[in-house]
N, C-alpha and C positions, 0 to 999 in steps of 0.2 A: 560463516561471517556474512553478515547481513549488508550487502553493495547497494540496496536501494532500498526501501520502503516506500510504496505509491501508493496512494489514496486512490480509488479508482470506482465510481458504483457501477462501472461494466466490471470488470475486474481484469478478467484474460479474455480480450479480442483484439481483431484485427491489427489494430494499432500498437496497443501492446506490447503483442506476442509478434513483430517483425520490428517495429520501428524501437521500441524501449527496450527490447533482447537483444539487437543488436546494440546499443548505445551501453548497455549493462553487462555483456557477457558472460550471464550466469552459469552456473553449473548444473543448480534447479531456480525451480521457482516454487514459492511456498503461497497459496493461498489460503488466508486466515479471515473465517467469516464463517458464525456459527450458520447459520441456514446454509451457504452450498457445502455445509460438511456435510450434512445432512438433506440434502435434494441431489436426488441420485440422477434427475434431466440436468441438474446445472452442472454435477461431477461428468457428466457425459460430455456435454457440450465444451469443458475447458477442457477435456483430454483431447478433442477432436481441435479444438484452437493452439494448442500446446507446438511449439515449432518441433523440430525434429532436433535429435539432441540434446535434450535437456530435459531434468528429472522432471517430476508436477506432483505436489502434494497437497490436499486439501486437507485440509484441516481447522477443528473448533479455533478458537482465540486460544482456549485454555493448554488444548493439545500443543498447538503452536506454538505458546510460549515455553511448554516442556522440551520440544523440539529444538526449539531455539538454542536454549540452554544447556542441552545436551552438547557435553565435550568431543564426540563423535563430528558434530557441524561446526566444528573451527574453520576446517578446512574446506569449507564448500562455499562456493561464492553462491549467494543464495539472495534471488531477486523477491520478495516479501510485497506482498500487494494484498490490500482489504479493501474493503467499502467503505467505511467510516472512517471519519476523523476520530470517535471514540474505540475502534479497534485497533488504530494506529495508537491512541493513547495507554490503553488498557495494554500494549504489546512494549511498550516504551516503558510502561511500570515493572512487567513482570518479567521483561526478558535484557532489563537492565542495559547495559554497553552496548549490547548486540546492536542497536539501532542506533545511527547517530545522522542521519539521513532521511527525513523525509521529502516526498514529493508528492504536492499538489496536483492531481488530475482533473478531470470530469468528475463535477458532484451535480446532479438535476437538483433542481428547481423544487420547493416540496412546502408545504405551509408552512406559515411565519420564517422561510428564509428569504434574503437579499441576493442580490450579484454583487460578489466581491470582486471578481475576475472574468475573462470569458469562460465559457463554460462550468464557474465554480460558484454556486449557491451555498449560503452557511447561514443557519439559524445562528440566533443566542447561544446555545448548549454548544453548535459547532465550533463557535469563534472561544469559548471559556474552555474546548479542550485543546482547540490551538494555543492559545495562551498557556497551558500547562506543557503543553507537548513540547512548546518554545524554548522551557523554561529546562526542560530534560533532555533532549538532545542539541549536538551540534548546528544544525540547520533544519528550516523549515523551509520550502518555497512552494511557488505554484507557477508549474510549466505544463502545457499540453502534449507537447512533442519537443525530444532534444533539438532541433532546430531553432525553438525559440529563446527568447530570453528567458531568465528565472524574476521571479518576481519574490523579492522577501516576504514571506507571510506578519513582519513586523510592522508591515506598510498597512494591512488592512486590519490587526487587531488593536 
């Protein structure tokens, strides 16, 4: 069962993997994001950020969504973090219920996007898959650490 979904283009650091693990109290954490499935220095680097205690799987979008879906992960509280607002969506289509939760983290700055938020830049393409994303699960927000407030993603699309 999916306890969180984060938007995050670090994905598992620092922050993360102490402050949003403890807030989540996962069982694993699943990272879904085709390039560090496949970049063996990023697979390295989130084993080495990964707290103690808790699974870590990296994984394509596609994997991941098989993963998801597997009757075997009902029972796992399973912290789900990608890069994109489009891996969030593409995971919200294919892995259906599982995700009813997103959160808005750190997205850099990158042409043709705007600040929506502190630390959250979103093109066109970003804000038309939050609009869908909206439209598919129970919640969308953008928080940087569980300390702060949540901000509806309804506010800026």
């Amino acid at each position: 069962m999916v306890e969180l979904c984060r938007v995050d283009d670090r994905m598992l650091h620092g922050q993360v993997a102490v402050t949003w693990v403890n807030q989540v109290a996962p069982d694993a954490i699943l990272i879904a994001n085709d390039e560090a499935a496949t970049n063996e220095m990023s697979k390295l680097a989130f084993k080495m950020a990964k707290p103690a205690g808790v699974k870590l799987a990296i994984k394509t979008v596609k994997d991941a969504a098989v993963l998801l879906n597997d009757p075997r992960t009902k029972k796992t509280r399973i912290f789900l973090i990608v890069r994109t607002v489009q891996d969030a969506l593409e995971l919200a289509k294919t892995a259906g219920s599982q995700i009813q939760i997103i959160n808005i983290g750190g997205v850099k700055k990158k042409e043709g996007s705007r600040q929506v938020a502190a630390n959250v830049h979103m093109n066109e393409e970003d804000i038309a898959a939050l609009r869908e994303l909206n439209s598919l699960v129970d919640k969308v927000e953008i928080q940087m650490v569980p300390s702060e407030s949540k901000t509806d993603v309804k506010k800026i699309i």
